[in-house]
C-alpha positions in Angstrom: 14.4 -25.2 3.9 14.2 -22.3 6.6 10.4 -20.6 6.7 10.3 -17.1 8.0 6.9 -15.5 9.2 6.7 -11.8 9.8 5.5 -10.9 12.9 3.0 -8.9 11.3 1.3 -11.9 9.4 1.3 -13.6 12.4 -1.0 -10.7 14.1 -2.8 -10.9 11.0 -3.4 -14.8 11.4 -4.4 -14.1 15.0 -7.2 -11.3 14.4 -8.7 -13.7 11.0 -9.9 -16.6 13.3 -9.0 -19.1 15.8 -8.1 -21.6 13.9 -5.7 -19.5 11.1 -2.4 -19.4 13.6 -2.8 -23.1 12.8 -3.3 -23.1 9.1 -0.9 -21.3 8.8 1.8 -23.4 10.2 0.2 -26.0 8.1 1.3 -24.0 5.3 4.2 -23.1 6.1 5.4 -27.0 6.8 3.8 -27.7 3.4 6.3 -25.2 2.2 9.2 -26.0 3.4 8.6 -29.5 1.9 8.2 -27.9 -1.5 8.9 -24.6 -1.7 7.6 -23.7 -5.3 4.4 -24.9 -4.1 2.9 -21.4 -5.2 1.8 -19.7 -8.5 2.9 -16.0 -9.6 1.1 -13.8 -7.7 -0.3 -9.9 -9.1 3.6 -8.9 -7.2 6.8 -9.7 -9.1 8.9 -12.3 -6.9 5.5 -13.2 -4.9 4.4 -16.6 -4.9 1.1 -17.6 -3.2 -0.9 -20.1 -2.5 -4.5 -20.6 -1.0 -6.2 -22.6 1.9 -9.4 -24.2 2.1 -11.0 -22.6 5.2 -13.1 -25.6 5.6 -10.2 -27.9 6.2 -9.8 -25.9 9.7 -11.9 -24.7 12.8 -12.8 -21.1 12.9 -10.9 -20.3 9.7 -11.5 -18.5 6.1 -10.4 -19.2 3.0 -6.8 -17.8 2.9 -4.3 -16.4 0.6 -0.6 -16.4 1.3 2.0 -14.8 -0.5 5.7 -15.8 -0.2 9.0 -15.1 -2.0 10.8 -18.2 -2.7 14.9 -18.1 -1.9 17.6 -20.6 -2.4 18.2 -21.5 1.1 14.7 -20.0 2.6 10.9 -18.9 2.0 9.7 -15.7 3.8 5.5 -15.8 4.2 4.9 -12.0 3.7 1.4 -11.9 2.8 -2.0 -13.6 4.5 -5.5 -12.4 3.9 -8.6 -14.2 4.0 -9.6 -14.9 0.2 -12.4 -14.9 -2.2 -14.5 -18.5 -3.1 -12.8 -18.3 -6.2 -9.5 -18.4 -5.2 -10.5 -21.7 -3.3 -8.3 -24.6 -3.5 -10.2 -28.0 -4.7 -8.9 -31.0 -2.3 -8.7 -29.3 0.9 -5.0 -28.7 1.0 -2.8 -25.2 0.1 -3.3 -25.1 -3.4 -1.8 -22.5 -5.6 -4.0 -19.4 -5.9 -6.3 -19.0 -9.0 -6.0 -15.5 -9.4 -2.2 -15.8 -9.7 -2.4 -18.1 -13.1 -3.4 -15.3 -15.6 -0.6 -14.5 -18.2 1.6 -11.4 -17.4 -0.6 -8.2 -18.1 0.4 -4.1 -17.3 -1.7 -4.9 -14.0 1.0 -7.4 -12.8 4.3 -6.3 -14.3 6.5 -3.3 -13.4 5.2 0.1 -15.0 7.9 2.2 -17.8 9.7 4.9 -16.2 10.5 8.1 -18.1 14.6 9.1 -19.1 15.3 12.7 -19.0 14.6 13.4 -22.4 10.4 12.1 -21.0 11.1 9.0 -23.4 9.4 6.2 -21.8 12.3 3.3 -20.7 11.0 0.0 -19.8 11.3 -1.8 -16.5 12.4 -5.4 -16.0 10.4 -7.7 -13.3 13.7 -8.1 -11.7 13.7 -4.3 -11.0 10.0 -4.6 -10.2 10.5 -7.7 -7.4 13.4 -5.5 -5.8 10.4 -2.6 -5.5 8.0 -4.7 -4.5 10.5 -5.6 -1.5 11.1 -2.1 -0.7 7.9 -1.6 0.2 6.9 -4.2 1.8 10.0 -3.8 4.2 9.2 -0.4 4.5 5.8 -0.9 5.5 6.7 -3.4 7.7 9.0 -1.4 9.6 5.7 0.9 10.2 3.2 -1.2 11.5 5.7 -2.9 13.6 6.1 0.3 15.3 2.8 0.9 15.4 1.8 -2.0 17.0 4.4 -1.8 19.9 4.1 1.9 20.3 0.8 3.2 19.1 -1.7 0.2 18.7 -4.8 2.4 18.2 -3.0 4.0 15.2 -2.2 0.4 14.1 -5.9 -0.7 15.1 -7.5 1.9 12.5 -5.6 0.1 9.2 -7.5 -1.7 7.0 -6.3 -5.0 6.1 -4.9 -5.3 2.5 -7.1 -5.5 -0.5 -7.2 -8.5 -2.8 -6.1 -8.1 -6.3 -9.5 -8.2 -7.7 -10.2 -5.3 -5.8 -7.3 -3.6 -7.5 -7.8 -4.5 -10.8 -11.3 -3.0 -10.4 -9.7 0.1 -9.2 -7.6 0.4 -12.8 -10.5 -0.3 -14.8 -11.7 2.4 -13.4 -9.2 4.7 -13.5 -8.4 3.2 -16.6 -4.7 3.5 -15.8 -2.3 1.0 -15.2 -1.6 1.1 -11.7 2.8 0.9 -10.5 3.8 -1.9 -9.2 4.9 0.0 -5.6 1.6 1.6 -5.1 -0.4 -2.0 -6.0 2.2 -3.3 -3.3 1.0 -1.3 -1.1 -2.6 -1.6 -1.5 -2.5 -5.3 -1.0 -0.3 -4.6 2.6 -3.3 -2.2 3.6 -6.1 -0.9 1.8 -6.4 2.4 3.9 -6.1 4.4 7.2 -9.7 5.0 9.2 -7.2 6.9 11.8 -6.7 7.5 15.0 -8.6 10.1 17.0 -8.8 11.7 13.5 -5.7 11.0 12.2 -3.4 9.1 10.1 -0.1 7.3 10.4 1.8 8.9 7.8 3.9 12.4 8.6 2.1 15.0 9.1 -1.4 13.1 10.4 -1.4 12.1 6.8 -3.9 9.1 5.9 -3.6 6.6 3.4 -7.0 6.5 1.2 -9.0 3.7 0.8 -9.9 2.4 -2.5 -12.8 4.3 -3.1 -11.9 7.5 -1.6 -8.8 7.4 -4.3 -11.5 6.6 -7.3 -13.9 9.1 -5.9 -11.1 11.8 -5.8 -9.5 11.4 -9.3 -13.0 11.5 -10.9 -13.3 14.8 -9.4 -10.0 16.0 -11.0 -10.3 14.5 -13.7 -13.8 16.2 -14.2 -12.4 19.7 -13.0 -9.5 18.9 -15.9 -12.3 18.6 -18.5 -14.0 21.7 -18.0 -10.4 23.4 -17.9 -10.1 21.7 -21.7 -13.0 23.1 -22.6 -12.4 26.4 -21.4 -9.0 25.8 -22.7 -10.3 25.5 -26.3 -10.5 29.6 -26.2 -7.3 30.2 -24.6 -4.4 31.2 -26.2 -2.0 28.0 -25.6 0.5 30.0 -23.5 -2.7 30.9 -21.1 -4.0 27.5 -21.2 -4.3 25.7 -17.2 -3.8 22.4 -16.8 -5.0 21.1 -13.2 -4.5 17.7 -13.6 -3.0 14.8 -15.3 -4.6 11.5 -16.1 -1.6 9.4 -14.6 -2.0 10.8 -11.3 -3.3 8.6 -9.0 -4.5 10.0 -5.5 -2.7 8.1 -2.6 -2.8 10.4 0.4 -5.0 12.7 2.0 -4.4 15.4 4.6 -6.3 12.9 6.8 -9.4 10.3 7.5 -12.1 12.9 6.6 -10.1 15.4 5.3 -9.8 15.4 1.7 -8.6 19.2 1.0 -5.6 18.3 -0.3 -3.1 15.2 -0.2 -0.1 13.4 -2.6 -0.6 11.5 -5.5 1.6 9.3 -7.2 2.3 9.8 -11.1 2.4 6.7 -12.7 4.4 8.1 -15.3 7.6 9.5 -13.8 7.1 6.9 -10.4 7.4 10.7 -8.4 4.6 11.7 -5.7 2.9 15.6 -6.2 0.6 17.1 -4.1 -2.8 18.0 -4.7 -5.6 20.0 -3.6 -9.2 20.0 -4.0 -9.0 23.9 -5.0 -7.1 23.0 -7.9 -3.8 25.2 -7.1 -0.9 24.7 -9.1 0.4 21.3 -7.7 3.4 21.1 -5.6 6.6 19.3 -6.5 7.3 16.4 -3.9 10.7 14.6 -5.1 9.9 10.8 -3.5 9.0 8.0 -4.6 6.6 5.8 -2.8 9.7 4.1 -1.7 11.4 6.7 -0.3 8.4 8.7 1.4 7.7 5.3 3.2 11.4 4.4 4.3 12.0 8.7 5.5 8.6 7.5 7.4 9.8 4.4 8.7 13.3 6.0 9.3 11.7 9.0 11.2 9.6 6.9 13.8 12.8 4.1 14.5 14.9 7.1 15.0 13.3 10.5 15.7 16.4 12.5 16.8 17.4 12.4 13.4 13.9 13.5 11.8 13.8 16.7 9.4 10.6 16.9 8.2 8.6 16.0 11.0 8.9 14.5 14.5 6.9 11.4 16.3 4.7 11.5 19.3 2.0 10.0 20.8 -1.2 11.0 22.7 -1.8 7.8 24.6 -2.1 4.8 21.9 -2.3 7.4 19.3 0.6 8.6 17.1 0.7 12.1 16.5 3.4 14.0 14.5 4.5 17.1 15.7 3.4 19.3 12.8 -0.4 18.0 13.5 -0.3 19.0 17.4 -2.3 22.0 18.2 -1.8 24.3 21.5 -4.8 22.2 23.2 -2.9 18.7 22.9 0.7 20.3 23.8 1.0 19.4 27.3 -0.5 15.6 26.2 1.8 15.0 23.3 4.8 12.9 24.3 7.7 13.3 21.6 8.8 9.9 21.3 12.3 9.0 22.7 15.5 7.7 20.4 
């Protein structure tokens, strides 16, 4: 059985401890003996399985997440993980917090037909999304860590599903199976010099930037309801929509306005904190990552924006003022 490790797992193995390079070739010789070693992860077509930290020097607990194919296993997930997801005996044990019985929080999310009927989404679907991004994302950070490693520096490492399902409790909305993806990859941008990876100096919000925000619209929706309640219905303003889940902001510390994803329709809108009339933004989360990823491997053939750097920093175009000109270096390709 052929094991394949990203290179970014491996980077993440390296900055966890000492001793988790080695762990994790432990695991992976473990799983090429027996590759359905792992339990169903939160991800459709994810398999993972968890190491006792103890068992090596200078290294965590860990959680690693695989997909499992005939003729190969490709390790595409490694974080340090919680006590409870500890294996018993020392060795990589499936991961506890895999075992629970299918639930929204874990299964693809229903899409809408044109007619706004609600059309149900099968987990073979789902694992093809859940690949998507991860290759998408993948293609980012690997460009960020050979071209811009302080933009790469300032992403948080990926959050652990407990994490997330804390997040939908709160929100009290199932989250979609691409933006939980996501979230487990990296759990937010801190930035660069003050700004994010995405087009546009965009930043990814962290988990409690995203709660923070969508009580806020959610609050300014309510007192738009109640205002609402004297309106005639044709004058009636709607600001907000409880399926919209924040995901980007304009940057770091910069929470004026941003994209959210609707977990209804699976389509991003933009937001603002002013509440204007959102904006329609026809992507997915799949395809704003892959236009992202497609934008920095080949620049010359950008629309929306255009790559650069400012020494380790990347900087898109559109986020250059006339005091960094003569510093920003369009990036060649």
């Amino acid at each position: 059985m052929k094991i394949e490790i990203q290179p970014d797992v491996r980077d993440i193995a390296a900055q966890l401890g000492a001793g988790v390079p080695y762990a994790l070739k432990a695991v992976a010789g473990q799983l090429a003996d027996d590759p359905d070693l792992g339990r169903p992860s939160g991800l459709p077509g994810i398999l993972t399985v968890t190491v006792d930290g103890d068992m090596f020097e200078d290294c965590p607990d860990l959680s690693v997440g695989y997909i499992r194919e005939p003729d190969r296993v490709e390790i595409r997930f490694l974080r340090a993980a919680h006590s409870t997801e500890r294996s018993t005996d020392g060795s990589a044990e499936p991961s506890t917090n895999g075992s629970a019985q299918p639930s929204t929080n874990g299964s693809a999310q229903p899409s809408t037909d044109a007619q706004g009927q609600e059309q149900p989404v099968g987990p073979a679907v789902a694992a093809i999304t859940v690949r998507e991004v991860a290759d998408a994302w993948r293609r980012i950070t690997a460009w960020l860590q050979t071209n811009a490693p302080d933009s790469y520096a300032a992403l948080r490492t990926g959050a652990d599903s407990a994490a997330i399902a804390a997040l939908e409790a709160d929100l009290g909305i199932p989250i979609p199976v691409e933006l939980r993806t996501l979230w487990m990859l990296t759990a937010g941008d801190d930035g660069a010099g003050g700004r994010g990876c995405l087009p546009g100096n965009m930043a990814l919000m962290d988990l409690a930037a995203v709660a923070a925000r969508y009580r806020l619209k959610a609050d300014a929706q309510a007192h738009q309801d109640a205002l609402n309640a004297n309106r005639p219905e044709e004058e009636r303003i709607t600001v907000w929509q409880a399926t919209r889940i924040p995901v980007v902001a304009l940057g770091p510390a910069d929470s004026t306005t941003g994209l959210y994803l609707d977990a209804a329709t699976g389509y991003l809108g933009s937001w603002s904190r002013y509440d204007e009339p959102p904006g329609d933004v026809l992507d997915t989360l799949v395809t704003y990552l892959e236009e992202a990823a497609d934008m920095l491997e080949a620049p010359a053939l950008a629309t929306r924006d255009r790559p650069g750097l400012i020494g380790g920093t990347l900087v898109w175009l559109s986020g250059v003022g006339p005091a960094q000109r003569t510093r920003w270096q369009p990036v060649a390709g």
